[in-house]
N, C-alpha and C positions, 0 to 999 in steps of 0.2 A: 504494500500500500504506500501511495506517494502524496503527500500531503504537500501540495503549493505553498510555497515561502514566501513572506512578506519582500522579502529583498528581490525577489523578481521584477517588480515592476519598477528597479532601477537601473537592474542589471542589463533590458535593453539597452540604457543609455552608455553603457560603459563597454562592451560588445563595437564602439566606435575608438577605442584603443585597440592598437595592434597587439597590444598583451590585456588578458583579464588574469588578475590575482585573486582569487578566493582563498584567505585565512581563518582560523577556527580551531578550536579544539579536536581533536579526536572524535570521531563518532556524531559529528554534529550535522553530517547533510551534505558535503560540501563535496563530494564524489557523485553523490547521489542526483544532485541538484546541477551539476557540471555537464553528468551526461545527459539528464533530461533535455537539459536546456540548449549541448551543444552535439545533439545527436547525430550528426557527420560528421563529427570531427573522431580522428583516430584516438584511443586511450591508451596510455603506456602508465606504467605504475612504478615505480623507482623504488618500491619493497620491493621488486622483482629482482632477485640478486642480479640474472643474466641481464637485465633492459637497462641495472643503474652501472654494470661493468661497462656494454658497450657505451654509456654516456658519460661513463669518464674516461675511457681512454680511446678515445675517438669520437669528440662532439660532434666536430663538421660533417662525419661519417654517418652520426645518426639522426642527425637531423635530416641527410640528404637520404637516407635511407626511408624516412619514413616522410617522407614530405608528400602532400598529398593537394586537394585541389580545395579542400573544405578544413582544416586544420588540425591541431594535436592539442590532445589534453595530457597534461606533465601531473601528474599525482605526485604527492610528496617531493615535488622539488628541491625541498631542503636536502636529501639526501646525496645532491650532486649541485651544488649551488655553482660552480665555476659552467654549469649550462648556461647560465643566464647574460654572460659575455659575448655566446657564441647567436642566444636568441639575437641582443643587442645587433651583432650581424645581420643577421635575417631582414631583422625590422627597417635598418637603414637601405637595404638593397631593396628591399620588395615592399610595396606597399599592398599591407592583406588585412584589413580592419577583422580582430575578435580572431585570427588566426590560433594565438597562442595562448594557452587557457592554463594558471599552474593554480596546483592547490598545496595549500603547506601548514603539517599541523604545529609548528613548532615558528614563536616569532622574537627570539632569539637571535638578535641582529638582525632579523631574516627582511625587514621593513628596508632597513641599512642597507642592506644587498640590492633587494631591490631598486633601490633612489636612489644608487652609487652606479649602478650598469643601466636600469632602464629610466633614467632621467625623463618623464615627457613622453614617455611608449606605453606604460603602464597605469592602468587603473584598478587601485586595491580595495576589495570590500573586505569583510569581516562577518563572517555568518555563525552565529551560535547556537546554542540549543533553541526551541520553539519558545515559542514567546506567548505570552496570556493571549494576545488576540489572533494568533497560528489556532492554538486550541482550540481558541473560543467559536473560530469557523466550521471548524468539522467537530462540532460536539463533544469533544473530548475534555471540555473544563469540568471540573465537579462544582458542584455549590458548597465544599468546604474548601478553607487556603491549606488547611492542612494537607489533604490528599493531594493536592497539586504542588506543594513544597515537599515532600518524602517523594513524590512520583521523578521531583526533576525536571526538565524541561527536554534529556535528549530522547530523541524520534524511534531509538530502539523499543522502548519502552511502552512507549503507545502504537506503533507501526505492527511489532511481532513481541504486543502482549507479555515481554518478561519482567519478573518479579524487579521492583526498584533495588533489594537487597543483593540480586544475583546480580543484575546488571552494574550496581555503584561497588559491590565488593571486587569483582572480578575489573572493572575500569580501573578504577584503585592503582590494584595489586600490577594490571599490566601498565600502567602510566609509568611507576616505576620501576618497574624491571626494565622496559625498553624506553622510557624517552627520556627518563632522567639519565639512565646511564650513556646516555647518546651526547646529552649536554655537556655534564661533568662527569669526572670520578669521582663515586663515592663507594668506600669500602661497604660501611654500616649500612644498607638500605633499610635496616629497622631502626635506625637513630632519623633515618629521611622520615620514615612515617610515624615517627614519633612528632616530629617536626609540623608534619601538616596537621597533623589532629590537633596538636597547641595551637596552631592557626584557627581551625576551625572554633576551640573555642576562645577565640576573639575576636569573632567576626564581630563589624559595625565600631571596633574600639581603633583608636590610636596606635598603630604601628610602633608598637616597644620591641628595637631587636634586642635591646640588652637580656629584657624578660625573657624573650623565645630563648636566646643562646643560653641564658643559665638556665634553665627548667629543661633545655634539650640538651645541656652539657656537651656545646658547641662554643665557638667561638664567634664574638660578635661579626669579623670578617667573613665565618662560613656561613650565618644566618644572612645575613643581605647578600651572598651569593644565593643562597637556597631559594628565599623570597625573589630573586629575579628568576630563577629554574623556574616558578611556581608561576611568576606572569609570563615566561615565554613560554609553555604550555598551555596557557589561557584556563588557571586552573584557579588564578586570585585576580584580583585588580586591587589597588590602591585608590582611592576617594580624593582628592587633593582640595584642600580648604580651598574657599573663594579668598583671592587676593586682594579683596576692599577693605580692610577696617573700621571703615565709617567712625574713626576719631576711636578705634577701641583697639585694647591689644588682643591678637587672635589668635589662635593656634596656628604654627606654620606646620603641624606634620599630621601626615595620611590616613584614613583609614583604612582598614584591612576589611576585603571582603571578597566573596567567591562567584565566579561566572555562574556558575549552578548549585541551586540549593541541596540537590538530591547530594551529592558529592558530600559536603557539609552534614548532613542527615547521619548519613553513611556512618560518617568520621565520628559522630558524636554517639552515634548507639538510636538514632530516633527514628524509628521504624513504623509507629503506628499512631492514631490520633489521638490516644490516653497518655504516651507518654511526651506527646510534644505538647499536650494542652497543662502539664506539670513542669513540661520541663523551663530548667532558668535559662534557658537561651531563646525562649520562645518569642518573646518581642524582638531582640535580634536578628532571628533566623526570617522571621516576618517582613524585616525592616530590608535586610538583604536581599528576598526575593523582590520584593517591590522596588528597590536600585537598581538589580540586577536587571527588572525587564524593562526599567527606563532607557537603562543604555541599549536595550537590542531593539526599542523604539526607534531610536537615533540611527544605529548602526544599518537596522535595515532600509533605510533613508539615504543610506550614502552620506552620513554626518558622524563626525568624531564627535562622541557624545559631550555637550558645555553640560556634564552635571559637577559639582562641587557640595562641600557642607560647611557650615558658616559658624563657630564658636568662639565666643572671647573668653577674653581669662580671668576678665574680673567680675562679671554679673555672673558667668556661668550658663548665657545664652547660649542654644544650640538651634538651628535650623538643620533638618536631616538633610536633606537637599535644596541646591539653591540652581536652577536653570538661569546661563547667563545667554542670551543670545544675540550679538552686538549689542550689548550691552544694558537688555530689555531684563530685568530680574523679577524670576519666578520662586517665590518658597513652598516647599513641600514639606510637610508633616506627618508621618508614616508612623500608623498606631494599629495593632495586635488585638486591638478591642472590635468585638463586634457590637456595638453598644456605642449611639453617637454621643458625645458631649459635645456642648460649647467653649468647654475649656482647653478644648486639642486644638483654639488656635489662639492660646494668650500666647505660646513663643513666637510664632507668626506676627501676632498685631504688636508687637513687642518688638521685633525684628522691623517691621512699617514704618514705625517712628525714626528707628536709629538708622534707617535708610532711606527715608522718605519715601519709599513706592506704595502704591496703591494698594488695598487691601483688596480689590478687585482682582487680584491675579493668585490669592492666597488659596493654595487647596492643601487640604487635611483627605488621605486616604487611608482607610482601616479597612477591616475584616470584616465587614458585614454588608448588607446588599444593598443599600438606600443610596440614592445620589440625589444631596439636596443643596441651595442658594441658601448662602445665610447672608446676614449684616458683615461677618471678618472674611467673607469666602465661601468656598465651596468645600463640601463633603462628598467624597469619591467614593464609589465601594470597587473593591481589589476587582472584581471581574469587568469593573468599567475603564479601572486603569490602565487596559493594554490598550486602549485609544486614546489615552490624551496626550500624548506627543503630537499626535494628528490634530488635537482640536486648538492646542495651544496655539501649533507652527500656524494655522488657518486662520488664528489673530493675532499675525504678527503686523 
């Protein structure tokens, strides 16, 4: 079963580069969505020990070997990255809009590489697990956030029906076996997933590597490598404060948070909806999911997502998210209640004043199913949220 991707109706537009980049996690579509989409063109997969031998030691050979009249999709690119010199060739001698199509699960310099050889040839998206409004189309949302935060967001899971435990335990276990040890050496791979399960529990918090390295009995220079292993995998992101202060001292460092909640789940033991409605990570994990499918609003958009979180250091304001878009500021308020209050937007109307923008633009999203107009904003409910990226950008 193939479930249409939000990111398609951009991806026309980028099909007018002589290279199309598709980046992603593992398992997220991105092979899947390549061939749908570039059904003439030939597939070569670069896991294929013999396809990634001949392409590293006779590029020119195999790209003339396989050259064809409708073009080539490069899987796993990264595994022979010195191709992309010889594409560069290609591109300047032949003019073949959407010809070369790479996919690459690993972005680890791998941006670097690209915009160092294909300057002005390439256009990069960024495709992730499904997104609340992917779901929301083909009936596969539930009316709990729970079931949809343990489920995850990748497409294995809903496509061919397997268990969120088998599929996030087994993702897991082979992330690290083969992509970390692809990245770096690491002796310990159980001091690695030691490492990420401490991540998982801090998600939504401020980036402490000193914390991580002494609790993972690491050193602080092995944790901020580890934590970069973890965002070239696209298995964390970092939050980066908004850079205004509006006359206030703020926090300048990140938060930690995960491309997919299921992953997170996993790491923490939270399998079913009694223990994540007990457990202490539950606004957290909540808060994550709801970041997480803002940015894959963005990203299927063809937009590097402007999210940010906004805290000073002396009232102890926090705004969970702040959208900056040339310079138009949006606050959002992400609460685990299903149960509306008026009081989920005093850090909102609070945030109004020390920034002057309108209260017009304030929304408050929780866990329950109302979407309503108040006097400080609006109240979202989580299944309404995989559309407002759409409704914001439509009043810009």
């Amino acid at each position: 079963m193939f479930l249409t991707r939000d990111i398609e109706k951009i991806l026309k537009e980028y099909v007018k580069f002589p290279v199309v980049a598709l980046l992603g996690p593992r398992q997220s579509g991105k092979t899947t969505l390549a061939k749908k989409y570039f059904k003439k063109h030939t597939y070569l997969s670069f896991e294929d020990p013999t396809i990634r031998e001949f392409a590293t030691t006779d590029p020119k050979g195999f790209l003339k070997s396989y050259e064809n009249e409708y073009g080539l999709i490069l899987d796993e690119f990264q595994y022979v990255p010195m191709i992309l010199s010889y594409i560069q060739l290609e591109v300047d001698s032949k003019k073949r809009p959407g010809y070369f199509v790479l996919t690459g699960s690993q972005n680890y310099l791998m941006n670097e590489k690209i915009t160092q050889s294909l300057a002005g040839r390439v256009g990069i998206l960024t495709l992730l697990p499904f997104s609340i409004n992917e779901l929301k189309k083909y009936n596969l949302l539930s009316e709990k956030p729970s079931e949809m935060i343990i489920q995850g967001g990748y497409p294995r899971v809903y496509t061919e029906k397997i268990l969120p435990s088998t599929f996030y335990g087994s993702y897991i276990h082979t992330y690290i076996e083969r992509d970390v040890r692809q990245l770096i050496q690491i002796d310990d791979l159980r001091t690695f997933q030691k490492f990420l399960t401490l991540c998982a529990g801090r998600i939504g918090q401020l980036l402490n590597l000193t914390d991580l390295a002494v609790n993972c009995g690491i050193s602080v220079p092995t944790a901020t490598k580890w934590i970069s292993v973890l965002e070239a995998g696209y298995i964390i992101f970092l939050l980066q404060p908004h850079f205004n202060n509006f006359n206030k001292r703020v926090v300048k460092t990140p938060k930690l948070y995960f491309y997919d909640v299921g992953i997170a789940c996993e790491l923490l033991g939270i399998s079913s909806d009694s223990i994540y409605a007990t457990s202490p990570f539950k606004g957290a994990i909540f808060e994550n999911f709801i970041i997480a499918d803002l940015t894959k609003q963005f990203l299927n958009r063809g937009i590097s997502h402007p999210l940010y979180f906004w805290r000073d250091t002396h009232d102890r304001l926090e705004v969970d998210v702040v959208i900056d878009r040339a310079g138009r500021l949006i606050p959002i308020e992400i609460k685990s209640s299903e149960t509306l209050s008026p009081h989920f937007f005093d850090t909102v109307s609070a945030w109004n004043k020390i920034s002057g923008t309108d209260p017009e633009n304030n929304y408050v999203i929780f866990a329950g199913q109302e979407n309503q107009k108040r006097k400080f904003g609006k109240f979202v409910s989580w299944g309404s949220s995989g559309s407002l990226v759409d409704r914001i950008m439509a009043n810009k």
